[in-house]
Structures are given as C-alpha cells and as structure tokens.
C-alpha positions as CSV (number, residue, x, y, z in Angstrom):
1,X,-10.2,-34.8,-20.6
2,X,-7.8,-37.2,-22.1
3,X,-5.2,-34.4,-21.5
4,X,-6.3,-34.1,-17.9
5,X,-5.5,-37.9,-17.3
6,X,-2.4,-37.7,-19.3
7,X,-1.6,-34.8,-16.9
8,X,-2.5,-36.6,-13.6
9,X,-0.6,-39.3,-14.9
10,X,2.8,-37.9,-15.0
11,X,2.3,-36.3,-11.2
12,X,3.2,-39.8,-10.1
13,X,7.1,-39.3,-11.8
14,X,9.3,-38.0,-8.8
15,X,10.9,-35.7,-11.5
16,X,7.9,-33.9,-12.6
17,X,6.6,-33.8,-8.4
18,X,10.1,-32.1,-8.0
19,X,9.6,-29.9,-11.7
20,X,6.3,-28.3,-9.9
21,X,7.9,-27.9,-6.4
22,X,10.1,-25.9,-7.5
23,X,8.3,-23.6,-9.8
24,X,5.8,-23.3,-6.7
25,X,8.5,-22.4,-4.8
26,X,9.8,-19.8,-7.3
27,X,6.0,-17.9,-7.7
28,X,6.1,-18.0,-3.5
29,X,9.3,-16.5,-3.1
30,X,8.1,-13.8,-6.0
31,X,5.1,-12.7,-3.6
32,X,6.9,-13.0,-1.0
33,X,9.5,-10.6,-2.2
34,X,6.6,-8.5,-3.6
35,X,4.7,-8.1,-0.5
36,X,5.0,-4.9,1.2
37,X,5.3,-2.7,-2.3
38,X,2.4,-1.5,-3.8
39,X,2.6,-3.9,-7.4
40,X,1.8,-6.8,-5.2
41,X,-2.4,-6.9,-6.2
42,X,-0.9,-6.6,-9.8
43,X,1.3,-9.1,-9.6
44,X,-1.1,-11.3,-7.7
45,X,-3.7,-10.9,-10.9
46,X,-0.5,-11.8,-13.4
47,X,0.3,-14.5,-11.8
48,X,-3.8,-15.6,-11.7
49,X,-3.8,-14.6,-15.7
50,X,-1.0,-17.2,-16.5
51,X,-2.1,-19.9,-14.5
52,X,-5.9,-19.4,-16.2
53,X,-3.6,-19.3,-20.0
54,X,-2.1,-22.4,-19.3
55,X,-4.7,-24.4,-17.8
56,X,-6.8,-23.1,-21.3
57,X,-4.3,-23.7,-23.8
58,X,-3.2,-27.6,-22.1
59,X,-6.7,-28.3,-21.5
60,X,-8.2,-27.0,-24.9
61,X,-6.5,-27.3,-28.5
62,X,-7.2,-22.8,-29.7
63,X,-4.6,-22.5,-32.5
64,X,-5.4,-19.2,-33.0
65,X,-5.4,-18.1,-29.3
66,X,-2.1,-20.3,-29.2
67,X,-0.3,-17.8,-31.9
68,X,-1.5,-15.1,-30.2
69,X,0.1,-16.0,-26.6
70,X,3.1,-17.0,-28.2
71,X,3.5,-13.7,-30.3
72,X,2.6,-11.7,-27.3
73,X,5.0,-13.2,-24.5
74,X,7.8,-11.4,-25.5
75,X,6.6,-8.1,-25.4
76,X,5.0,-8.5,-22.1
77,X,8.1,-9.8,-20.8
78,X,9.7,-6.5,-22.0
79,X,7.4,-4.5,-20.5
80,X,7.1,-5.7,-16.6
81,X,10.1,-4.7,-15.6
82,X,9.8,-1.3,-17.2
83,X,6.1,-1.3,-15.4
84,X,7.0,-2.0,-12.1
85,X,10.3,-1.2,-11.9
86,X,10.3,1.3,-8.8
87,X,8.9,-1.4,-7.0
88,X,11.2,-4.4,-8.5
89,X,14.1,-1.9,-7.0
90,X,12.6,-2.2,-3.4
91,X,12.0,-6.1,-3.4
92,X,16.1,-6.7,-5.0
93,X,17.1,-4.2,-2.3
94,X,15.0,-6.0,0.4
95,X,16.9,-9.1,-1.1
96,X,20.3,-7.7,-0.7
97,X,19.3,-6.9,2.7
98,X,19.7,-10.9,3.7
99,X,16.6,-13.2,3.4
100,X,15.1,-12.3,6.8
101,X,13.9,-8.7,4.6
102,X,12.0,-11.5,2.4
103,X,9.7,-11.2,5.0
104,X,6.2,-9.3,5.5
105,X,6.5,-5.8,6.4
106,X,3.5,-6.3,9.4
107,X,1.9,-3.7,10.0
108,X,2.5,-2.3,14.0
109,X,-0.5,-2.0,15.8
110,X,-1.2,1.6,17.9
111,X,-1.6,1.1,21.9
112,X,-4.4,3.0,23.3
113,X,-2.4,5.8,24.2
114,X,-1.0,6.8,21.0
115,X,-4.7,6.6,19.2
116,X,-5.4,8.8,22.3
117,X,-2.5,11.1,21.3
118,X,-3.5,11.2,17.8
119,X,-7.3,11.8,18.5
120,X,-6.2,14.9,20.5
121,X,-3.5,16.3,18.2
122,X,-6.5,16.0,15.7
123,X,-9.4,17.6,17.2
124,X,-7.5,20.8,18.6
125,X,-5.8,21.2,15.0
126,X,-9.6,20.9,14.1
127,X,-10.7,23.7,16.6
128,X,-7.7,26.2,15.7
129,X,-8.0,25.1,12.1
130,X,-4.6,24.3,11.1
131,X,-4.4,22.0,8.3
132,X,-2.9,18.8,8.6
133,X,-2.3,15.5,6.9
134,X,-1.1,12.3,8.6
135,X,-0.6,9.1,7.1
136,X,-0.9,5.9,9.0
137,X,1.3,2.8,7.5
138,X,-0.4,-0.1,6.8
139,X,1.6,-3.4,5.1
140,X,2.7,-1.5,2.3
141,X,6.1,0.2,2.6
142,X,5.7,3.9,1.9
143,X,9.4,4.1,1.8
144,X,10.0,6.0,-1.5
145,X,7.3,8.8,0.1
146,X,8.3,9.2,3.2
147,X,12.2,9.8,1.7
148,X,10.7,13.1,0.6
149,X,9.7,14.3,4.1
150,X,12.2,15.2,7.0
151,X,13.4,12.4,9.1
152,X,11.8,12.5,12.9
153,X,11.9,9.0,14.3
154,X,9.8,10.2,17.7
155,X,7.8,8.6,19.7
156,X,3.8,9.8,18.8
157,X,2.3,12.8,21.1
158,X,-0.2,15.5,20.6
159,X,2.6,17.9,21.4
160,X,4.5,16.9,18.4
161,X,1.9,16.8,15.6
162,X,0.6,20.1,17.2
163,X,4.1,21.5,16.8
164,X,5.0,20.0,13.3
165,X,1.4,21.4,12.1
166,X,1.9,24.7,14.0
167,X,1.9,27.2,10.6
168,X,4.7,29.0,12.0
169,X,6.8,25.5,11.5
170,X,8.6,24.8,8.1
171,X,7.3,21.1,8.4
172,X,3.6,21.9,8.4
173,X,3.0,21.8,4.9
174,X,3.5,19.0,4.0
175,X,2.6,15.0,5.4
176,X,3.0,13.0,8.4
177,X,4.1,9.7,8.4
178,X,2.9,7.4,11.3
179,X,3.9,3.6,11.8
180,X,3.0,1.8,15.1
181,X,3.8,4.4,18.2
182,X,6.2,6.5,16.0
183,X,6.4,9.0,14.4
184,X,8.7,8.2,11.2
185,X,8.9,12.1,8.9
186,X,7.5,14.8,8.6
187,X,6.9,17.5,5.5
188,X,6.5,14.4,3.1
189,X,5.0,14.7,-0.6
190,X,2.8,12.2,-1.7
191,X,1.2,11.5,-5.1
192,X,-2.1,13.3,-5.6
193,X,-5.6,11.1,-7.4
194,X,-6.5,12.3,-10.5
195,X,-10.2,11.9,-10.2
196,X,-12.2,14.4,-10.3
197,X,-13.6,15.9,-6.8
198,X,-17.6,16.6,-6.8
199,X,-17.0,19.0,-3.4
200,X,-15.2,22.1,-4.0
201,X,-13.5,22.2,-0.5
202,X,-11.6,19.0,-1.1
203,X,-8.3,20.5,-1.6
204,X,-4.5,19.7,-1.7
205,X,-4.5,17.7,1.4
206,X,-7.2,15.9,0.6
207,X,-6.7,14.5,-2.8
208,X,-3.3,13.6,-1.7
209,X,-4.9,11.6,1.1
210,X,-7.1,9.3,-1.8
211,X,-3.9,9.9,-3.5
212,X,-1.5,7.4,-1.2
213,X,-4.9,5.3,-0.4
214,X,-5.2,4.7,-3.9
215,X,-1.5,2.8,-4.2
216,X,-1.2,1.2,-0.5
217,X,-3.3,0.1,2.3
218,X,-2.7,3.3,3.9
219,X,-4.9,5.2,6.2
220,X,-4.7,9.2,6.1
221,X,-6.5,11.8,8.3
222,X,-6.4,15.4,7.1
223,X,-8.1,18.3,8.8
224,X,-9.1,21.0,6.4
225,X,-7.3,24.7,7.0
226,X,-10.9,26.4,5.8
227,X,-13.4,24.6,8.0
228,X,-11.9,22.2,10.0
229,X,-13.6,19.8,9.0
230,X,-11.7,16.3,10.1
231,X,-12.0,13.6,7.2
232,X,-10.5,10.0,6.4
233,X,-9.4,8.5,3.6
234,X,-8.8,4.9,2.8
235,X,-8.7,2.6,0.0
236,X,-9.4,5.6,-2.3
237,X,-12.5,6.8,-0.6
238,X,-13.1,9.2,2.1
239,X,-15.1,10.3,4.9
240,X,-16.0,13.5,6.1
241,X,-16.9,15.2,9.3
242,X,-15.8,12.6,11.9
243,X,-16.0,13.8,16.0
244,X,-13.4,12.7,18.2
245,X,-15.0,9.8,18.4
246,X,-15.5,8.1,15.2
247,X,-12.3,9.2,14.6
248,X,-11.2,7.3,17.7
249,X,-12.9,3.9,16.7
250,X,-11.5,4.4,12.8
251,X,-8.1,5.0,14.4
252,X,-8.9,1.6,16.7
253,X,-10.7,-0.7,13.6
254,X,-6.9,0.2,12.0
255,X,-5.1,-0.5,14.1
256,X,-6.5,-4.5,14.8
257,X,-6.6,-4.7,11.1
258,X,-10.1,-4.8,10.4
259,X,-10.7,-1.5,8.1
C-alpha cells in the first residue's frame, strides 16, 4: 500500500500527469490503428496482460516473477511483429493513407431493399440448388480476402447474385463479398476452420463460412449445392435450415448491429 501512496503521490507532478498522457495517448492511437483488422481482440488482451504485469510487479515485491518478465520481454517483443504482421501491414498502410484512415472502418448498414434483394437471390438459389456463399462485412476489413476474388463494385440485386452463382458462370465458385448496398467481388477464397465437422453435408462452402467468422465479425450465408439447405454462419458457429424469413430478420438483426 505504501507503494500505492507513493504512486498517487507523484500524479500531482505536472511532468508525470504529462508522462501518462502521453503513453495513454500512444496505446489509443495503437487500437485505434488496430481497429478494423482482425488482431485487434489480441491486441486488446496484450495490452490487458501488461497493464495486470505492471500493476503486480509495482504493487507487489515477486523477485522471481520479476526475472522472469524481464528475461521474457525481449523475445516477445521479437515475436509480435512476426505474429501479426499481415495485419501490422494494413494499419501502417492505413497510416500512410493520412490520419482520417486512423479511423473505424463502420460497418454500412443494408436498407430494406437490399436485405429484400438478398433474401430473394437466396431462396431461389435454394429452390434451384445452386450453391452459393456470400459474406457480409462487418467492422473488420476483409481486404486481404476479397483481393482474391474479381472486382464487381455493383449495386446488390437478386439478378446479380443469381447471375454470379449461375453454374454456367466462371465466378460461382467461389465467395461473395457484400458491404452496405454493394456488391464489392466476386469468386473470392477465404480461409477454411480446421475443426472438425460432426454433419457430413457440411462441405467446402460451409467450413469456409466458420472459416472467415472465426477471424472477423463477419456474417456468411451459404446455400448448400446437395440439398439446398440455407445456413448462417457467424462468430464461428452456424445455423441451419433458415426460411426466407429467419433469414430475413438474421439479415435485419446485422445490419442494426445487434448479432
């Protein structure tokens, strides 16, 4: 406690007031720059790590624990860069875009006639049993993904995602990319989970839908090519067998931000 007070003490030195301000300011503008990539909930529980080290090793006299943070630093410091490096390359060239890129990446909300558009590009793709995946943007830039695909840039309609998932098209293979009321590429690869799937009919599509849920906030509908079957994935999970409907209230909860 004496360390506490001693502590307390020294926040009444304008020097040490502007010491903390401006490491404050340096961890802000760090998430700030971070936010929008998908290391930003790793950073986040870094940053919470430190702050808990410090507080224990000012607050409490560990010797041995003291060694060991010391001994360690270097190496960790060595090894965050090389960790989250693709996205440390987004956030400096975010930077070099001027400071107003140091801003979130929010995601755009759907009116109610794209989710419309989107409800019935899904259910007839459903009904013919064309397979399809589309991915809906959350805050987390999907850049690096969506650089695999074909550029499109089109406004969202049923006529398009019916035409892009037509299997007679060279774009249907692959995934959809929808931000706001556009469509942003087509024919994109994304990364696929590694978990193991208990249902047997859970194919490519579908474990690259928990795929891209698993690293972003992401939302990804994919209609199975066998059944039909309409299912949704987020946050790494998903489900099944949604009607036009749920889909359409899914689609809606997204879109205000409340999935």
């Amino acid at each position: 406690m004496d360390e506490l007070a001693l502590l307390l003490s020294r926040l009444r030195d304008w020097q040490t007031l502007l010491d903390l301000g401006l490491v404050t300011l340096v961890f802000y503008g760090l998430l700030r720059l971070f936010r929008g990539t998908g290391a930003i909930q790793a950073f986040r529980g870094v940053l919470v790590l430190a702050v808990a080290i410090v507080l224990i090793l000012n607050l409490v006299e560990l010797s041995a624990f003291s060694w060991l943070v010391r001994a360690a630093t270097p190496a960790v410091l060595v090894a965050i860069p090389v960790i989250f490096q693709p996205e440390l390359r987004r956030a400096l060239e975010r930077l070099g875009r001027g400071a107003a890129a140091l801003g979130r990446p929010s995601r755009l909300p759907q009116d109610a006639h794209t989710i419309e558009e989107i409800v019935q590009a899904v259910v007839t793709l459903s009904d013919r049993r064309h397979g399809a995946l589309i991915v809906m943007e959350g805050d987390t830039s999907l850049q690096d993904y969506r650089e695999t695909g074909v550029p499109i840039n089109g406004e969202v309609s049923a006529r398009l995602l019916l035409t892009i998932f037509h299997p007679g098209t060279s774009l249907h293979d692959g995934a959809v990319f929808v931000r706001g009321n556009q469509v942003l590429a087509a024919a994109a690869l994304l990364p696929m989970t590694n978990r193991d799937l208990p249902d047997p009919q859970l194919g490519t599509r579908h474990r690259a839908a928990i795929g891209v849920t698993e690293e972003s906030d992401a939302l990804a509908i994919v209609v199975s090519e066998e059944t039909g079957i309409v299912s949704v994935a987020r946050q790494g999970r998903m489900v099944r067998r949604l009607d036009d409907t749920q889909l359409r209230k899914v689609l809606q909860a997204f879109s205000l931000r409340s999935l």
